[in-house]
DRENMI-370483 format. One record per residue (C-alpha): residue number from 1; residue in three letters; x, y, z. Coordinates in steps of 0.25 Angstrom, whole numbers. Each point is the difference from the previous one (the first is absolute). Last residue first. Example, Ala and Ser with C-alpha at 12.3 -4.5 7.8 and 13.67 -1.06 7.14 Angstrom:
BEGIN
<pt 2; "SER"; <55; -4; 29>>
<pt 1; "ALA"; <-6; -14; 2>>
//
This chain:
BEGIN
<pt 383; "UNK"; <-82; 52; -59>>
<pt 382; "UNK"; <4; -14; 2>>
<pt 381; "UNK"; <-10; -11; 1>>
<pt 380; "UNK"; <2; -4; -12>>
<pt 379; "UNK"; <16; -4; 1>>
<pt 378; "UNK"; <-3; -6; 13>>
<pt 377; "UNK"; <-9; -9; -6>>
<pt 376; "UNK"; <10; -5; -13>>
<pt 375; "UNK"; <12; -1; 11>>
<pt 374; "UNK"; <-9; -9; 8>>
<pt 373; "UNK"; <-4; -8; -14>>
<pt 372; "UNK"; <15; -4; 0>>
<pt 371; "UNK"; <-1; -9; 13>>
<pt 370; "UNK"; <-10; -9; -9>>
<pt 369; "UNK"; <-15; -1; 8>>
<pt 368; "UNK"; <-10; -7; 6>>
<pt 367; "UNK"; <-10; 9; 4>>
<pt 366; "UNK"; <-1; 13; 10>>
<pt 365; "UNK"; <10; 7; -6>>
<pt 364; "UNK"; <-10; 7; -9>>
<pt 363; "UNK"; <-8; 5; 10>>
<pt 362; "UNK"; <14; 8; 6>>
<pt 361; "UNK"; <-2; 12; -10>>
<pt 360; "UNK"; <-3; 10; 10>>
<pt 359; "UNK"; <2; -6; 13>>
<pt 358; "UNK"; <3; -13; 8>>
<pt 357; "UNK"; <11; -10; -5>>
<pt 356; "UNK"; <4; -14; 8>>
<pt 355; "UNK"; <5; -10; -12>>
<pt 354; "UNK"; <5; -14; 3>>
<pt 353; "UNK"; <12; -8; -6>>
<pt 352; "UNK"; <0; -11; -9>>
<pt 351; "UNK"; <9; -10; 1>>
<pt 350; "UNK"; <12; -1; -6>>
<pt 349; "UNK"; <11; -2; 12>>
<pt 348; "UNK"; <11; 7; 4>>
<pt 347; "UNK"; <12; -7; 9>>
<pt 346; "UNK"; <2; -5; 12>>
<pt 345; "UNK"; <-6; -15; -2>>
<pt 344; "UNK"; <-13; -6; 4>>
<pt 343; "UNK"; <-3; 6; 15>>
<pt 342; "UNK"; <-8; -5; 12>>
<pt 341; "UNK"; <-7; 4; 11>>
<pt 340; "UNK"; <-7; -1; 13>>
<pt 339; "UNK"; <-4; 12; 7>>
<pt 338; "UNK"; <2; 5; 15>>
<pt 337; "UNK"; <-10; 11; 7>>
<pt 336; "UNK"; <2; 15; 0>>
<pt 335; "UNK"; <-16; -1; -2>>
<pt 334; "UNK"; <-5; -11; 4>>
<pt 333; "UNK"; <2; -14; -7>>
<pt 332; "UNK"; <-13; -8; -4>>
<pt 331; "UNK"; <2; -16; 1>>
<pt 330; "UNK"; <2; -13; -2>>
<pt 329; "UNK"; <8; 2; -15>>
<pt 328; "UNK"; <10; 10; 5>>
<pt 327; "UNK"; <3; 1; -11>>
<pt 326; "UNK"; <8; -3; -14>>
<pt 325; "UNK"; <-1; 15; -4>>
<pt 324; "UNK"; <8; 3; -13>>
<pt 323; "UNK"; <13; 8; -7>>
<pt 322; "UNK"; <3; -3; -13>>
<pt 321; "UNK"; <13; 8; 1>>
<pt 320; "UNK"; <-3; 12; -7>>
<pt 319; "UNK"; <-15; 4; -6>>
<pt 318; "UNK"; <2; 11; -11>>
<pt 317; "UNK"; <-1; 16; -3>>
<pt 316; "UNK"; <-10; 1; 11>>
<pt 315; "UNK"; <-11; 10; -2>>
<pt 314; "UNK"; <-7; 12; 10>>
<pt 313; "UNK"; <-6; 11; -10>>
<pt 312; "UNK"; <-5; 11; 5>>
<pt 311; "UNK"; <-6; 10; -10>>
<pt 310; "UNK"; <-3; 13; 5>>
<pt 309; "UNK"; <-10; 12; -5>>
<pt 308; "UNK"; <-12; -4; 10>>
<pt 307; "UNK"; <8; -5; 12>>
<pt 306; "UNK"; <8; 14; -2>>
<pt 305; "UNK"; <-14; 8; 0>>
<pt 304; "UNK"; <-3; -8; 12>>
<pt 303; "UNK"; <10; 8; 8>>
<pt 302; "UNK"; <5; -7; 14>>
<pt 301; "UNK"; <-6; -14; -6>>
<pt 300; "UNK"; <12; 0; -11>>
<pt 299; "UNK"; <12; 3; 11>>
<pt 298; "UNK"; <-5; -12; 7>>
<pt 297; "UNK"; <-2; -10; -10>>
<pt 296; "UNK"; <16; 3; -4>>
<pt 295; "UNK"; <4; -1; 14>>
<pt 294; "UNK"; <-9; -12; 0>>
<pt 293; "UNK"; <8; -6; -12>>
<pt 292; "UNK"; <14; 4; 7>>
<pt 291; "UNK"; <-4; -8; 12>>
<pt 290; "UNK"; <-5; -12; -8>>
<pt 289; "UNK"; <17; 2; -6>>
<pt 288; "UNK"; <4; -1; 15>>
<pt 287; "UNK"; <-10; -13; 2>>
<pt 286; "UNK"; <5; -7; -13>>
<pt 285; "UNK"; <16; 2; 5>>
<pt 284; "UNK"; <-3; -4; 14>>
<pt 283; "UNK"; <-6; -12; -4>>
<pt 282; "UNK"; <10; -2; -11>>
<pt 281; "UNK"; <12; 1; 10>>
<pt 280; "UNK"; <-7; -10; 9>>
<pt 279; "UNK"; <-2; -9; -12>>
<pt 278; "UNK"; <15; -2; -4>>
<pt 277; "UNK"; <-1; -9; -13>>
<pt 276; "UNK"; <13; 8; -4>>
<pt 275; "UNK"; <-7; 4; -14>>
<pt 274; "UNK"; <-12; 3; 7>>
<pt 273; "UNK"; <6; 10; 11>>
<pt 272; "UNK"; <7; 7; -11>>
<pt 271; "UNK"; <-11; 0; -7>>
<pt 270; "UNK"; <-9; 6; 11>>
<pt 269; "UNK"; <11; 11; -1>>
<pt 268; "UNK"; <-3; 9; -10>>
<pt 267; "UNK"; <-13; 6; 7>>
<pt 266; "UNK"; <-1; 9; -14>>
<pt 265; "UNK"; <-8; 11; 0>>
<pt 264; "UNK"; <0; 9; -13>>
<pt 263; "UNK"; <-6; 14; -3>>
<pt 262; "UNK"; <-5; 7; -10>>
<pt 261; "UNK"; <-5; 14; 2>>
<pt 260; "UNK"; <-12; 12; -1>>
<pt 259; "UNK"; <-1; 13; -8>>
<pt 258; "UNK"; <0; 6; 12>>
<pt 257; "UNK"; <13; -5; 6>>
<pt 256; "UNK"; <2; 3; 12>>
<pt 255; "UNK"; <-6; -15; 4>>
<pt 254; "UNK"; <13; -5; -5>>
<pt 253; "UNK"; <7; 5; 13>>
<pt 252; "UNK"; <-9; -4; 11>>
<pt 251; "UNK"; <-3; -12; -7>>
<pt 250; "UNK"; <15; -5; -1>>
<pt 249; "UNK"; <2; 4; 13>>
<pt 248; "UNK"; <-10; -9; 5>>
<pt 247; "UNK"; <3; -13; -9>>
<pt 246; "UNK"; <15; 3; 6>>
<pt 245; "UNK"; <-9; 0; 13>>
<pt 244; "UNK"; <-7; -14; -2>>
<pt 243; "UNK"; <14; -7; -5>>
<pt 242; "UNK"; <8; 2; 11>>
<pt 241; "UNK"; <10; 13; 2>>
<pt 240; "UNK"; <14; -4; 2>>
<pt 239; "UNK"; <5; 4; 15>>
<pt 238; "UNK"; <-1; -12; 5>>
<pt 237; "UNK"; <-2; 1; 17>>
<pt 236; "UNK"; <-9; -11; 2>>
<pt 235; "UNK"; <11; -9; -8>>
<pt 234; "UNK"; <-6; -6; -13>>
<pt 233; "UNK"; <2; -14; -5>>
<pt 232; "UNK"; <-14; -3; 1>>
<pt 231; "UNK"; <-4; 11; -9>>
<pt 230; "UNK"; <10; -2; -11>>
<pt 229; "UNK"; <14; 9; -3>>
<pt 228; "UNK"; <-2; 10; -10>>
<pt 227; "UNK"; <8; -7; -12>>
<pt 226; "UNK"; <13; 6; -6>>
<pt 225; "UNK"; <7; 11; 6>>
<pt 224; "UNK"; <-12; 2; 10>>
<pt 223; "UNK"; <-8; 12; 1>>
<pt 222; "UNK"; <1; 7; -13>>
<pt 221; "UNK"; <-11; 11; 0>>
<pt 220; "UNK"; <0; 9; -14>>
<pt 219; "UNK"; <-11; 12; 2>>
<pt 218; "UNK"; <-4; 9; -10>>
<pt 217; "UNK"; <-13; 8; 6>>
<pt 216; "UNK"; <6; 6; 14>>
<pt 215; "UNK"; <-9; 7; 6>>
<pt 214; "UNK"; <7; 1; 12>>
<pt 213; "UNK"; <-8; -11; 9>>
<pt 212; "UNK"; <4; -10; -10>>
<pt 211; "UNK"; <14; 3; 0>>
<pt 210; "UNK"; <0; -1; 15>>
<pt 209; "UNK"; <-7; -13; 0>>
<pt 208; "UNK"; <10; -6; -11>>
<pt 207; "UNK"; <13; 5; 10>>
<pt 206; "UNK"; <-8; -5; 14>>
<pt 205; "UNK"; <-2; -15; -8>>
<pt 204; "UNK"; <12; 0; -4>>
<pt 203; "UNK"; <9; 1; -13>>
<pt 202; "UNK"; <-4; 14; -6>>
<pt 201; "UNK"; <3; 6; -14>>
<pt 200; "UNK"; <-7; 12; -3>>
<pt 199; "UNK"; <-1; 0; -17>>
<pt 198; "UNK"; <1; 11; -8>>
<pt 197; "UNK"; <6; -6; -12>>
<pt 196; "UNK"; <15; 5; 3>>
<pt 195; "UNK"; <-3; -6; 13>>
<pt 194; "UNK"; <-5; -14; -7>>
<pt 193; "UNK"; <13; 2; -9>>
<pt 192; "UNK"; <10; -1; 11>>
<pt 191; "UNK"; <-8; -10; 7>>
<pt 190; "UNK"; <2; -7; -15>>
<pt 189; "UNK"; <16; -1; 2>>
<pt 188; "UNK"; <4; -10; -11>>
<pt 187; "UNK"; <-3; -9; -7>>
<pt 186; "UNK"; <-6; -7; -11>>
<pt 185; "UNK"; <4; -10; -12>>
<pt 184; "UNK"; <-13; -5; -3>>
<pt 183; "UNK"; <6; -15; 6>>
<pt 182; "UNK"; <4; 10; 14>>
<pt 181; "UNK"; <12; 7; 2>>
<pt 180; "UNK"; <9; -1; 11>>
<pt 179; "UNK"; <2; 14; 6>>
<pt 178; "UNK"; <-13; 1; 9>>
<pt 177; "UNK"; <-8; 10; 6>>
<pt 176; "UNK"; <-15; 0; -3>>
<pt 175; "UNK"; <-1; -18; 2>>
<pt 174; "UNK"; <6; 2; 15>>
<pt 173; "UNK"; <-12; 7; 3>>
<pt 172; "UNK"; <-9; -12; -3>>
<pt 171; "UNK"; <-11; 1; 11>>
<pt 170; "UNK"; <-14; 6; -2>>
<pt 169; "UNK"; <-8; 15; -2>>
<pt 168; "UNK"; <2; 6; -14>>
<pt 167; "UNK"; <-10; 13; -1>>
<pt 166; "UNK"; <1; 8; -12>>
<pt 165; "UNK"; <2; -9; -12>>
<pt 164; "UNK"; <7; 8; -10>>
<pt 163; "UNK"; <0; -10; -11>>
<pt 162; "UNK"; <11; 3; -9>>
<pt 161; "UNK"; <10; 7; 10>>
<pt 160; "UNK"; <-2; -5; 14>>
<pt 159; "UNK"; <-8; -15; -2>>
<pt 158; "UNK"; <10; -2; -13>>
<pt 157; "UNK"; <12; 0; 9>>
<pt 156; "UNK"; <-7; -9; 10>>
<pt 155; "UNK"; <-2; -9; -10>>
<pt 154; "UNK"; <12; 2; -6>>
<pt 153; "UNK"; <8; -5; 13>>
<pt 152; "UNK"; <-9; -10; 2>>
<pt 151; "UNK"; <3; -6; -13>>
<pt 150; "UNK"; <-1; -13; 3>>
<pt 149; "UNK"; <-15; -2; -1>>
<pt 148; "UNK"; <4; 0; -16>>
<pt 147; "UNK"; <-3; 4; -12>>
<pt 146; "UNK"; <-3; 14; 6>>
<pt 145; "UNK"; <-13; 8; -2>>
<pt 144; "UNK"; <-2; 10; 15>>
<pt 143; "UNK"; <-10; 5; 6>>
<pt 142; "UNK"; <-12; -9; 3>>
<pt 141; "UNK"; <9; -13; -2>>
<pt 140; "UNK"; <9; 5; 11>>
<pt 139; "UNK"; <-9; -2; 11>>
<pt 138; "UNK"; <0; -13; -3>>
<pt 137; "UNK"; <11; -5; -3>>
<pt 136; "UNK"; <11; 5; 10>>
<pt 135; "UNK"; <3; 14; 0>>
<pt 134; "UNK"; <-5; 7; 13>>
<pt 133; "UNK"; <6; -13; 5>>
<pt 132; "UNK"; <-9; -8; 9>>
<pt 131; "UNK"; <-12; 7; 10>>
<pt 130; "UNK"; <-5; 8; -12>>
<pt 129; "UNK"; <-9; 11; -3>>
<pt 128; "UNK"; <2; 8; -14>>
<pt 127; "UNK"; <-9; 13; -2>>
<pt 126; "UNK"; <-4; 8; -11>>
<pt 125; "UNK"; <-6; 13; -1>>
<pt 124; "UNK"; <-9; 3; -11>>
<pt 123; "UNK"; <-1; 11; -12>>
<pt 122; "UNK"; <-7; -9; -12>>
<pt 121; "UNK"; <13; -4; -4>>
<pt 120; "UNK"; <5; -5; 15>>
<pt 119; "UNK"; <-11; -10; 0>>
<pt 118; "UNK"; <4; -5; -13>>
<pt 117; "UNK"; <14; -2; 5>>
<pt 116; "UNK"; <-4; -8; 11>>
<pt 115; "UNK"; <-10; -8; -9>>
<pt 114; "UNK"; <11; -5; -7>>
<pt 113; "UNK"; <3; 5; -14>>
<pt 112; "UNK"; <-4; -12; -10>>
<pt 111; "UNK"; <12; -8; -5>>
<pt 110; "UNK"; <9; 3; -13>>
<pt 109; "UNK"; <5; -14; -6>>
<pt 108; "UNK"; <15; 1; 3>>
<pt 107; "UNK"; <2; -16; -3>>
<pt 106; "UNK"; <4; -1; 14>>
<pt 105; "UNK"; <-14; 8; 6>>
<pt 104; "UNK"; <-1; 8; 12>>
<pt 103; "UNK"; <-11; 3; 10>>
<pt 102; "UNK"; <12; -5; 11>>
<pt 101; "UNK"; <4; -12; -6>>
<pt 100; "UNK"; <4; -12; 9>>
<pt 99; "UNK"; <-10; -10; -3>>
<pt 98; "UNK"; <-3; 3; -15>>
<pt 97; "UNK"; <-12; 12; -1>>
<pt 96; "UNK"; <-15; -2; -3>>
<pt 95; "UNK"; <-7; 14; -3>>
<pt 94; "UNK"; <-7; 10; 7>>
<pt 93; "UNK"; <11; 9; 5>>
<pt 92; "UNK"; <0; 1; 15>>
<pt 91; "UNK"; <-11; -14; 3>>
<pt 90; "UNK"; <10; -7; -9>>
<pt 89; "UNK"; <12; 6; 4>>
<pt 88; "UNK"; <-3; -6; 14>>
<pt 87; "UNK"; <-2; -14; -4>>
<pt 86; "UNK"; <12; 0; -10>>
<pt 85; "UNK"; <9; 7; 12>>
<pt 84; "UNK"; <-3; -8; 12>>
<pt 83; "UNK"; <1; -13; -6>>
<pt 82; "UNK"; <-9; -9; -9>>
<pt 81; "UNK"; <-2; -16; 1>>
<pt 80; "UNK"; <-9; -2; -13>>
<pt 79; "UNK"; <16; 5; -7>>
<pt 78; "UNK"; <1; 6; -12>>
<pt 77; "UNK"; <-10; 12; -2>>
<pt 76; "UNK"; <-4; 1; 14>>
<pt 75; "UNK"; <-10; -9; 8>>
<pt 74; "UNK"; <-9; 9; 10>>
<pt 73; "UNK"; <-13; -4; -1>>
<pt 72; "UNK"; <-9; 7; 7>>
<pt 71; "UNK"; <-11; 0; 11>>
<pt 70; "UNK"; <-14; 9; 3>>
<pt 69; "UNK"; <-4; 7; 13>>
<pt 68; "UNK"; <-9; 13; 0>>
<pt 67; "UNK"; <-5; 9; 11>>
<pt 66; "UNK"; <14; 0; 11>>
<pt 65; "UNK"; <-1; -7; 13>>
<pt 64; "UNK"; <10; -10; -2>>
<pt 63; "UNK"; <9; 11; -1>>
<pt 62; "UNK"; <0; 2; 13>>
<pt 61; "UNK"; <0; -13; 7>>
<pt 60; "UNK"; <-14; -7; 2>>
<pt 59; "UNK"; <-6; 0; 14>>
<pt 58; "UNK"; <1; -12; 8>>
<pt 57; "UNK"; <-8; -14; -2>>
<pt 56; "UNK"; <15; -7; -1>>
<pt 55; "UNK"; <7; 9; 10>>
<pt 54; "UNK"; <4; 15; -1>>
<pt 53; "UNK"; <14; 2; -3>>
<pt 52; "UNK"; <4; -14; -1>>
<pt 51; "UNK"; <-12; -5; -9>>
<pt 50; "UNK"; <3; 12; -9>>
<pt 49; "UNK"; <13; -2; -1>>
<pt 48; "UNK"; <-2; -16; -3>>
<pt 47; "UNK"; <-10; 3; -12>>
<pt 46; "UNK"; <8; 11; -6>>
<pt 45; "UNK"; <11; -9; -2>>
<pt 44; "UNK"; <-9; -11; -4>>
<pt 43; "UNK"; <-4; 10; -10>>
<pt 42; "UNK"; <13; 2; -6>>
<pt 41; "UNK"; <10; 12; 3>>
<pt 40; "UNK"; <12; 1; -9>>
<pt 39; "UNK"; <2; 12; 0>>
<pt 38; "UNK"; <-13; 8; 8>>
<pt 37; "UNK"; <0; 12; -10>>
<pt 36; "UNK"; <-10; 14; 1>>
<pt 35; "UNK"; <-3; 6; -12>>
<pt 34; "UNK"; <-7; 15; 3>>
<pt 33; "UNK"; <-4; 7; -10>>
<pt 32; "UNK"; <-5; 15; 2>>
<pt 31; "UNK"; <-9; 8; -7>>
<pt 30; "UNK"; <-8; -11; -6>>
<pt 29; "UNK"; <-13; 3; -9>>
<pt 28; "UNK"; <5; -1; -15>>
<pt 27; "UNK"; <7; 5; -12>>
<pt 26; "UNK"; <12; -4; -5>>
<pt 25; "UNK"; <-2; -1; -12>>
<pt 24; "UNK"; <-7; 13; -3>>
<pt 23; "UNK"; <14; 5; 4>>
<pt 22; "UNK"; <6; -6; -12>>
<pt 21; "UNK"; <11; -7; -1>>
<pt 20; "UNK"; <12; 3; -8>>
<pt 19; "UNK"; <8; 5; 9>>
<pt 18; "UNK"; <1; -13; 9>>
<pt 17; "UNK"; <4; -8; -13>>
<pt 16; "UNK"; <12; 9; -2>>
<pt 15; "UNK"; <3; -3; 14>>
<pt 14; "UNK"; <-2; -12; -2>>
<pt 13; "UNK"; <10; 0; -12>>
<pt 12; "UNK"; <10; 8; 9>>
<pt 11; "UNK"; <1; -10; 10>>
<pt 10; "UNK"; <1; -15; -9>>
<pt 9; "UNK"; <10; 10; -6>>
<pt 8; "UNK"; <8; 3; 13>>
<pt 7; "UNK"; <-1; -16; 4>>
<pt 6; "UNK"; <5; -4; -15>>
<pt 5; "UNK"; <12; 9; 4>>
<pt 4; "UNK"; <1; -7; 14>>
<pt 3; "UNK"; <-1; -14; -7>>
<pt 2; "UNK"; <13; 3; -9>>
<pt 1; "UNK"; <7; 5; 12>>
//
């Protein structure tokens, strides 16, 4: 109970924080921001996904294809290994964070207010896209400060009545109608709440549809109890939706918005697949989350206008698994063919990871840099 009123204070300073921010500082060229997450994706992952899909001299995935291309570091405040929630709280908020906070600091140091919540203070939509729980680590990082990644109830709490994310898309329903507390001392019924808030609730792909195609501009899409299930576990006849039309929706709905929007996309699940060393679950993880990239690259070549005043950003929060490609040494596989490869453990590793970015702003991603700079870019790129 003691860390849940530490968390409401942590809240209310940043808010404090938020107020007193000119809106001269936030000046910039960006409309829309788009940060698009591969977890746990390194580049040998993108390597051997690329190769499958179109063969070694093939075309480049989609979000190889985008202007600039630099690299973090993604160490957190106490550990050179970081998890989920440092890393993300670092692009989010702009600082470095303990594994395990969520843009949150112990001592009750006030933190920056994250770029979501910037978004929404100059008029913005904002959007959260995941294939895990809706309030796992990284999405909640961008609208919620808790102590801890444990507070999913909170989180989710915070997402409906402090933040007001508009469009929630990803698994997790179980975490919005719970009786057992969580560490911040939540429960409750949230679905409850969300209704109260204005939101359309939806569970399949036909309900989330159907919301969009009414206009709908606060929609909260719980498709699993916990995480959406993964691409090669998938009947044909699945009624969640997959990651390139949640991306969709997201677009349709956001895109309402004149004064512009914020919008996560997280393919959740390639660190699933790394942290069980399973590499056909990766693959089809990696080439779903490409698909939600060339949604993304699609939707910005219908209207050049939009390519002109967005900022896509394509990151991985860390490397899982250390994942390689041992062969085959003696020749060149085709497309669809078979790879070799190897792994060193199942958990995170620290190497750098690579940035993908196009749009205004995105030169200065393109060079070595700390995962907090990204919070620093988007932040000027804002108008």
């Amino acid at each position: 109970m003691q860390d849940f009123r530490m968390s409401l204070l942590s809240t209310a300073i940043c808010g404090f924080l938020l107020a007193l921010l000119p809106a001269t500082s936030l000046a910039g060229s960006a409309k829309n921001i788009i940060i698009m997450v591969p977890d746990g994706m390194g580049l040998a992952d993108v390597t051997a996904a690329r190769t499958i899909k179109n063969g070694p001299n093939g075309d480049p995935l989609s979000f190889e294809t985008l202007q600039h291309i630099g690299y973090q570091r993604s160490h957190s405040a106490n550990s050179l290994v970081t998890d989920s929630a440092a890393a993300a709280s670092a692009w989010a908020c702009g600082e470095k964070f303990n594994n395990n906070e969520i843009c949150y600091h112990a001592d009750g140091r006030p933190v920056r207010p994250s770029i979501l919540e910037l978004a929404k203070k100059v008029g913005k939509s904002a959007g959260l896209v995941v294939t895990d729980g809706i309030t796992e680590a990284t999405p909640a990082v961008f609208g919620a400060h808790v102590p801890t990644r444990d507070c999913r109830q909170e989180i989710g709490r915070q997402y409906l009545e402090t933040t007001g994310v508009d469009v929630l898309l990803g698994g997790g329903r179980k975490e919005f109608n719970t009786e057992t507390p969580d560490p911040c001392g939540t429960k409750g019924d949230l679905l409850c709440s969300a209704g109260k808030k204005g939101y359309v609730l939806v569970t399949d792909r036909e309900e989330l549809k159907k919301a969009v195609a009414g206009g709908s501009r606060k929609i909260l899409g719980l498709f699993q109890a916990r995480g959406m299930t993964p691409e090669v576990e998938r009947p044909a006849a699945s009624l969640e939706p997959r990651l390139p039309e949640m991306t969709a929706a997201a677009l349709t709905v956001l895109e309402k918005d004149q004064d512009g929007f914020f919008l996560l996309v997280e393919g959740s699940l390639v660190d699933k697949a790394n942290h069980r060393n399973n590499y056909p679950m990766q693959l089809g993880e990696i080439l779903a989350f490409d698909e939600a990239v060339a949604t993304v690259k699609n939707w910005l070549m219908t209207d050049r206008k939009r390519a002109d005043t967005t900022l896509l950003i394509v990151v991985a929060d860390h490397e899982t698994g250390g994942f390689t490609i041992t062969g085959p040494d003696s020749s060149l596989p085709a497309p669809g063919g078979a790879l070799e490869t190897a792994w060193t453990g199942k958990g995170h590793s620290a190497v750098d990871t690579l940035v993908w970015s196009e749009g205004p702003g995105s030169e200065n991603l393109a060079r070595a840099l700390d995962n907090t700079d990204i919070y620093r870019v988007m932040v000027e790129a804002l108008r």
